[in-house]
C-alpha positions in Angstrom: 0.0 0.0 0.0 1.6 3.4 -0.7 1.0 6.5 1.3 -1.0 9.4 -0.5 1.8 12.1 -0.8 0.9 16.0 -0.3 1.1 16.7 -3.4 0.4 20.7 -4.3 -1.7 20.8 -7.7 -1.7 23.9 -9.1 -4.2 23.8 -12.3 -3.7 25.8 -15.1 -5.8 28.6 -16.5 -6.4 27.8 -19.5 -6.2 24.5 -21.5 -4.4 23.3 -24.9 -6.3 20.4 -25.3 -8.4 22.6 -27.8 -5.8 22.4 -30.2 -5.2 19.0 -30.4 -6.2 17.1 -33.2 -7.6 13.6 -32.2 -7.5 12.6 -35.5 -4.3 13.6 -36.5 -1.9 13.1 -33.9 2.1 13.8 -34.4 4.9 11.4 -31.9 6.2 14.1 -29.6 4.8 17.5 -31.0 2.4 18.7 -28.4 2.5 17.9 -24.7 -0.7 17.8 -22.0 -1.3 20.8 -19.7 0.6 19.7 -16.5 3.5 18.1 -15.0 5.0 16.5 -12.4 8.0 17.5 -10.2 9.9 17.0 -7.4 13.1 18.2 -5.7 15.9 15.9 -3.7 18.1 18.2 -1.6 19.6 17.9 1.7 19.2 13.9 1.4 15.3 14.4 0.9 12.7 14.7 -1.2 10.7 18.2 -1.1 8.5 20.2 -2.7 6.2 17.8 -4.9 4.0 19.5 -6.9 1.4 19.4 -10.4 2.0 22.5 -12.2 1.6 23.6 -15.5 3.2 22.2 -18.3 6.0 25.1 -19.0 10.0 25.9 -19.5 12.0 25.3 -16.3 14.3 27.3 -15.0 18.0 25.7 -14.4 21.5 26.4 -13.3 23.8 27.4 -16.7 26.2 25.4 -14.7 23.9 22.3 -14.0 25.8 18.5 -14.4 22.7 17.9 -16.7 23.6 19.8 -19.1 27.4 19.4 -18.8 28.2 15.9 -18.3 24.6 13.6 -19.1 24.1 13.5 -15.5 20.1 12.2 -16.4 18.4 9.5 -16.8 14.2 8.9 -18.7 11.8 6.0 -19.1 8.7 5.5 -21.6 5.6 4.1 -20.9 2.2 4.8 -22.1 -1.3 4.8 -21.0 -4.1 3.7 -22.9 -8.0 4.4 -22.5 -10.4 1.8 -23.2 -13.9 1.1 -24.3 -15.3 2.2 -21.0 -13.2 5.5 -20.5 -11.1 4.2 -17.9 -7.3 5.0 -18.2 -4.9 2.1 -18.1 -1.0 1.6 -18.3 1.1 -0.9 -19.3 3.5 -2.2 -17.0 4.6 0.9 -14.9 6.2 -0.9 -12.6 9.1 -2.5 -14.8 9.4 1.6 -15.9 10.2 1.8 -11.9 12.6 -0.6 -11.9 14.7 0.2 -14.5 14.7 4.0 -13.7 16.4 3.0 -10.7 18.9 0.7 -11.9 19.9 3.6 -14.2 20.0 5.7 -11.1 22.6 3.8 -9.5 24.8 4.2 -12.5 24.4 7.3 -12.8 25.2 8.1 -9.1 21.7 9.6 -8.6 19.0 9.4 -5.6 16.3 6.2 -5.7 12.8 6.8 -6.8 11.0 5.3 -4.1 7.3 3.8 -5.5 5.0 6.3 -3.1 6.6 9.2 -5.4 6.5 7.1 -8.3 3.1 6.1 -8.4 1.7 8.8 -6.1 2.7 11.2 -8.5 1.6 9.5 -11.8 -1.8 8.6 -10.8 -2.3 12.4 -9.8 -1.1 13.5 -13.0 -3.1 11.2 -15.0 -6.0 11.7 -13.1 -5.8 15.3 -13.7 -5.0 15.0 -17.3 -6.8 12.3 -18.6 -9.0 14.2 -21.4 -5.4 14.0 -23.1 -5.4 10.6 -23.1 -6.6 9.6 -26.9 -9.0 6.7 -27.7 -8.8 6.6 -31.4 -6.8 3.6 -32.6 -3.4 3.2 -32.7 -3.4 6.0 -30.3 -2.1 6.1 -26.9 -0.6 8.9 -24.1 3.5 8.6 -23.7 4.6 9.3 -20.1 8.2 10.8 -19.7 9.3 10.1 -15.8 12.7 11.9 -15.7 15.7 12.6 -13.0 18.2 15.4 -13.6 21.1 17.0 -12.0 19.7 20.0 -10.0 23.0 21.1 -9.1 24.6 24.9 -9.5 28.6 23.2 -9.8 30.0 22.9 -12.7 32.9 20.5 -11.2 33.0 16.7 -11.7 31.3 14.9 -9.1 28.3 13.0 -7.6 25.5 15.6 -7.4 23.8 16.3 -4.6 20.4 18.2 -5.6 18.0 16.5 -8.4 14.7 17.4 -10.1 12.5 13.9 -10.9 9.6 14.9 -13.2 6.8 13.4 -15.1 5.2 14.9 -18.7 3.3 13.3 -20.8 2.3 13.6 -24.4 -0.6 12.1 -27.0 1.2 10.1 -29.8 0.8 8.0 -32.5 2.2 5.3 -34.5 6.0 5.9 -34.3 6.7 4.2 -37.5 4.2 4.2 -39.9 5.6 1.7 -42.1 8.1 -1.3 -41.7 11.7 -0.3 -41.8 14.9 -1.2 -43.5 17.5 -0.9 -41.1 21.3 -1.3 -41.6 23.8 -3.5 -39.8 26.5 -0.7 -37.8 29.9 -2.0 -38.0 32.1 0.7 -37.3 30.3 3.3 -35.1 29.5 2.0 -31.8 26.5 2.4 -29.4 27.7 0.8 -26.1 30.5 -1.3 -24.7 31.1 -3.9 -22.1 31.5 -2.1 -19.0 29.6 1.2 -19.9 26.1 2.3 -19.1 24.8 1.1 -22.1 22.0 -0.7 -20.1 21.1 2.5 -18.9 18.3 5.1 -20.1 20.6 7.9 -20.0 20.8 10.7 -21.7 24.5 10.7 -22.6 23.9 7.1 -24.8 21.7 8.3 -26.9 23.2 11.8 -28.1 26.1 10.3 -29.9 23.9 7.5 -31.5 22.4 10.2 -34.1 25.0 11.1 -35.7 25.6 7.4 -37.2 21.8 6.7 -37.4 21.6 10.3 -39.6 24.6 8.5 -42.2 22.6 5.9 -42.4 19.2 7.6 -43.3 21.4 9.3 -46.0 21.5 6.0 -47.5 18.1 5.2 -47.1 17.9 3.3 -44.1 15.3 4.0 -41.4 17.4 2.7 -38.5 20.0 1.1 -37.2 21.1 -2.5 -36.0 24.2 -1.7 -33.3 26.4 -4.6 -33.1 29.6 -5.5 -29.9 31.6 -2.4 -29.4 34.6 -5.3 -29.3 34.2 -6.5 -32.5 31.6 -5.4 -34.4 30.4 -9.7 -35.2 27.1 -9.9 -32.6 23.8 -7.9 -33.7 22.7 -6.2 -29.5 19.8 -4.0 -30.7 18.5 -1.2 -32.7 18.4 3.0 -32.2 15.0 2.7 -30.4 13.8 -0.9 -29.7 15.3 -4.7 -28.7 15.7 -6.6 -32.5 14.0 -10.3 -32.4 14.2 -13.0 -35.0 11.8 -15.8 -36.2 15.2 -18.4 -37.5 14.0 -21.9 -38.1 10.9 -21.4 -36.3 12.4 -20.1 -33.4 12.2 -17.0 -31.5 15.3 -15.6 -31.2 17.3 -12.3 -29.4 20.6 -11.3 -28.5 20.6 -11.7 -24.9 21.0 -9.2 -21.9 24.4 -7.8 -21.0 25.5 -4.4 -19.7 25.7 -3.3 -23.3 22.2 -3.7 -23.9 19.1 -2.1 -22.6 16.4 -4.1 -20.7 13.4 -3.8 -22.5 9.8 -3.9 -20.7 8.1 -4.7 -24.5 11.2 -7.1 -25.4 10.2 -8.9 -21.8 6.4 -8.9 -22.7 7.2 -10.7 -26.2 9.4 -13.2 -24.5 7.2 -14.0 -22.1 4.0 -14.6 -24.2 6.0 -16.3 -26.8 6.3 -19.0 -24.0 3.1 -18.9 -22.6 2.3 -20.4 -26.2 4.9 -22.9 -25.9 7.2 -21.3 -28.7 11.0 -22.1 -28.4 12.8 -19.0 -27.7 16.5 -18.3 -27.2 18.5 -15.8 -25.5 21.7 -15.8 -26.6 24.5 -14.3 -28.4 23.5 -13.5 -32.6 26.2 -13.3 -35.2 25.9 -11.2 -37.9 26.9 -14.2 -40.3 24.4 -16.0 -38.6 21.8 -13.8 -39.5 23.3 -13.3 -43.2 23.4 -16.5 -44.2 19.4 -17.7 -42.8 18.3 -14.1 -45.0 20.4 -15.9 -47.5 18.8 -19.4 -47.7 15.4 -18.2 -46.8 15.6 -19.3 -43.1 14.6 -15.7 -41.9 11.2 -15.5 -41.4 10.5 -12.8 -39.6 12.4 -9.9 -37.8 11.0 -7.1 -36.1 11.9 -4.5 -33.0 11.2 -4.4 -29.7 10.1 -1.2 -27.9 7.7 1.4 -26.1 7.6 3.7 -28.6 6.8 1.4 -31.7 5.6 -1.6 -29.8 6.2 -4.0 -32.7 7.8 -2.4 -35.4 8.0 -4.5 -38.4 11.8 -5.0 -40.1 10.9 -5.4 -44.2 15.1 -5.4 -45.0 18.5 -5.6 -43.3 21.2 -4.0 -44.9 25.1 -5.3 -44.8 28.5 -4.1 -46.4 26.5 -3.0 -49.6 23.6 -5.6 -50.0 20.1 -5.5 -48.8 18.4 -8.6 -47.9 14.5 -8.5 -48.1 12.6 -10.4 -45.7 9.1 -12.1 -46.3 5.8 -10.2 -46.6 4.5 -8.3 -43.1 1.1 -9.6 -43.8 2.2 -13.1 -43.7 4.4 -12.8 -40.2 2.2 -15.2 -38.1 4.3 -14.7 -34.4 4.8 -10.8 -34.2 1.1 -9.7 -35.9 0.2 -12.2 -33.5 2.5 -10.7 -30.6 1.0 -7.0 -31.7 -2.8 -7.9 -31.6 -2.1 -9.5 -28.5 -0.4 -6.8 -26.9 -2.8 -4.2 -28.4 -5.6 -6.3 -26.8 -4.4 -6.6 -23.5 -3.1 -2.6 -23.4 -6.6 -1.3 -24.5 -8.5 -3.9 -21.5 -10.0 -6.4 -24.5 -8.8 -9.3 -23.3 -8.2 -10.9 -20.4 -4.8 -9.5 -18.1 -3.2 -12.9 -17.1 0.6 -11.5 -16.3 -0.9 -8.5 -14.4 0.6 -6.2 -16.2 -2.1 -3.1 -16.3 -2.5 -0.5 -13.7 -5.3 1.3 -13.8 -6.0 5.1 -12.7 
């Protein structure tokens, strides 16, 4: 049971929600009318408050903005046939922003904060939350470096905040992606199992070569040698070889994904065979080769399932078999779709509901 926090709301005056377009709704362009935010000084956490959604105001000389000193999750929030607000999984979000914390050298995010804070700002927001199809509300939870020192060291003040935003489909098509074998995303030993902000800054500028060349994305491979696929820009990368589900498995160069969990774990539920394991790129070259590949996809909050319709290595393209006729992840996607909106039964527990 957690505790109801005092949390401060302080509504806004006047509404955006006017200028939203239900029907018609961009990933990331316009953002609901409040947030969430809390400060950690002196060892504690103080002044938690809903305000209006606006610019903050922060130290020029703020770790943050120097050295990455942050760390985000993604998660979203659905709304179902009878109005009520639902999210998927919150709780892994939770976990992993803390495990990140302790990278990073940052304060814990105990669940009464957590939870305390998002059901308020849900609640308070919910007429942002979008019921069209293929529609959903994404939920930022972030921790920054609050600091006014400009030295290299463990902080000492943070900010944790919460703003959300309607979005749509992330990719509106399936993707060709390309196989990176010279720039590199994460290394053994580094944070790369961390949603922080300083892994994903340097990944654009080899994602934006490869968009040059017409790829939509990106599949990173070791830092060591450049030989095992680990994941894409934005999602875990999954493989239907020889009828089996297969993923590179989890090291400390590879994030933990909440949807890459999900898959994994319904894909046994239905008795499929799944392995987690290292993936060679040869490996997967030579099954696109003799036909073996049946289906590959990604992984991820933002995209859910996001549909792979070509891979891409040292000058060749390799097309992979139709979408429409990719039994496992159209099956994965309804299912996940189903369970998300409330239309089928939760068995995992996975939804929370406001």
């Amino acid at each position: 049971m957690i505790d109801t926090l005092n949390i401060q709301v302080n509504k806004t005056s006047h509404s955006n929600i006017g200028k939203l377009d239900f029907n018609n709704i961009q990933f990331g362009k316009q953002y609901s009318d409040h947030l969430f935010v809390a400060k950690y000084e002196g060892g504690t956490w103080k002044d938690v408050l809903i305000e209006p959604y606006e610019d903050l105001r922060i130290s020029p000389a703020s770790p943050a903005l120097h050295y990455g000193i942050s760390i985000f999750e993604g998660l979203k929030a659905y709304k179902n046939d009878k109005g009520e607000i639902l999210v998927f999984r919150p709780d892994k979000n939770l976990e992993r922003l803390n495990i990140s914390a302790e990278r990073m050298c940052m304060p814990l995010i105990s669940e009464q904060l957590y939870f305390e804070g998002l059901n308020t700002l849900l609640d308070l927001d919910r007429d942002w939350v979008p019921s069209t199809p293929g529609t959903s509300l994404y939920i930022r939870p972030f921790l920054i470096s609050d600091d006014d020192f400009i030295g290299i060291k463990p902080s000492e003040d943070f900010r944790f905040l919460i703003i959300t935003c309607p979005v749509g489909a992330y990719y509106s098509k399936p993707v060709k992606v390309k196989i990176e074998t010279h720039y590199t995303r994460a290394a053994e030993g580094g944070s790369g199992y961390c949603k922080t902000g300083c892994n994903y800054g340097p990944a654009i500028y080899p994602a934006k070569l490869a968009q040059k060349d017409g790829y939509d994305q990106l599949l990173w491979t070791d830092g060591k040698e450049h030989k095992y696929v680990e994941e894409s820009g934005t999602m875990n990368v999954m493989f239907i070889m020889d009828g089996k589900l297969v993923t590179p498995s989890l090291g400390d160069s590879i994030l933990n994904g909440i949807t890459r969990d999900s898959v994994l774990t319904l894909a046994r539920d239905w008795g499929m065979e799944v392995e987690e394991r290292r993936v060679a790129v040869d490996e997967i070259i030579a099954a696109a080769r003799e036909g073996r590949l049946q289906e590959v996809f990604g992984a991820g909050t933002a995209a859910t399932i996001a549909q792979i319709e070509s891979i891409g290595h040292e000058g060749t393209d390799y097309s992979l078999p139709p979408v429409e006729g990719r039994e496992f992840s159209n099956k994965v996607l309804k299912t996940l779709d189903d369970i998300k909106y409330g239309r089928i039964e939760d068995k995992f527990d996975w939804i929370h509901k406001i």
